[in-house]
Every structure is written in structure tokens, then in C-alpha cells.
N, C-alpha and C positions, 0 to 999 in steps of 0.2 A: 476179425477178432475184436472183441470189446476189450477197451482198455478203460480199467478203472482212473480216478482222475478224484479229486478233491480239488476243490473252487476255492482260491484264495481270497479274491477281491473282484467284487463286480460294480463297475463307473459305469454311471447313465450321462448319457451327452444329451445336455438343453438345448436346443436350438434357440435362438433371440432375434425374430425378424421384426420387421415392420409390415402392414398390411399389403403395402404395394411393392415389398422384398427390396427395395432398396435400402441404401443406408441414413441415419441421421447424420448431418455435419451442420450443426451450425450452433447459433450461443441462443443461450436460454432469452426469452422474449423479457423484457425490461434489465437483462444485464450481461449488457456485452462480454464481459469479463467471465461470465462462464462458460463453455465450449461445451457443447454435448456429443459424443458421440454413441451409437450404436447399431443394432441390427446388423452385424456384420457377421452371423453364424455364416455358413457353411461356403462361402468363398470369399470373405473380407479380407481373411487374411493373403491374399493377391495385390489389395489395393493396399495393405501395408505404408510403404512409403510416402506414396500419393497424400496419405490422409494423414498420415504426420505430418507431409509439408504443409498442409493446408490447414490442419488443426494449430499448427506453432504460427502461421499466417494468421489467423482467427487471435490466437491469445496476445500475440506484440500488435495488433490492431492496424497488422497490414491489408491490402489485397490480396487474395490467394492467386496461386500460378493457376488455378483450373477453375470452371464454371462451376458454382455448388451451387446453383438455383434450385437443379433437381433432386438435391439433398435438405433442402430445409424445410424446419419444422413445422411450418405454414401451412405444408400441402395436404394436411390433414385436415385444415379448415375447408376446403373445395369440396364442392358436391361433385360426387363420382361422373363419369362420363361415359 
């Protein structure tokens, strides 16, 4: 049976990757004091905690507890492989 229906609201979901779907973690190039994050559409929100810690590691200008080499903003400068 067809059931009639009226459309309240219709939300479109952005996704926001990076090219190589990982995340950004790291601080803007000439100032440490900014922290960038992103690219974390469709399962960043897993690494949640992770990247708090290391993002609040990043802004009081400690070490982070975890390797972010392969999250920094650099990697964009490399020729593909």
C-alpha cells in the first residue's frame, strides 16, 4: 500500500577528506601555535580521543604520545609514488 508522507527536512552530509583519506594533525607551517585539524569525515570520529590527546600535545608544545608523521601537512608536498 502507498503511504502518503510529507518531507519535513532534508540534511545533506559533506564529507571532508584529504586526498590520501588520512587525517591532518599538525600546526600550520611558520606557526607552531596553530594546530590544524581535519579530514576526518566518515570514521574520524573513532580516533576522537587519540587526537585530542595529541592535538592538546601540539598546542602546550609537548610531544605527542603517538607517531603523527603520517598525519602532517608536508605530505602533500611529495611526489606521488
Amino acid at each position: 500500500a502507498h503511504v502518503s508522507h510529507t518531507e519535513r527536512e532534508v540534511v545533506r552530509c559533506l564529507y571532508t577528506t584529504t586526498p590520501d583519506t588520512d587525517f591532518v594533525v599538525d600546526c600550520v607551517p611558520g606557526h607552531s601555535n596553530i594546530v590544524l585539524l581535519g579530514g576526518f569525515s566518515g570514521h574520524g570520529f573513532k580516533f576522537g580521543p587519540a587526537i585530542g590527546e595529541a592535538a592538546a600535545d601540539l598546542v602546550l608544545g609537548a610531544s605527542p604520545q603517538v607517531p603523527l608523521q603520517r598525519f602532517a601537512l608536508d605530505r602533500f608536498n611529495e611526489a606521488p609514488q
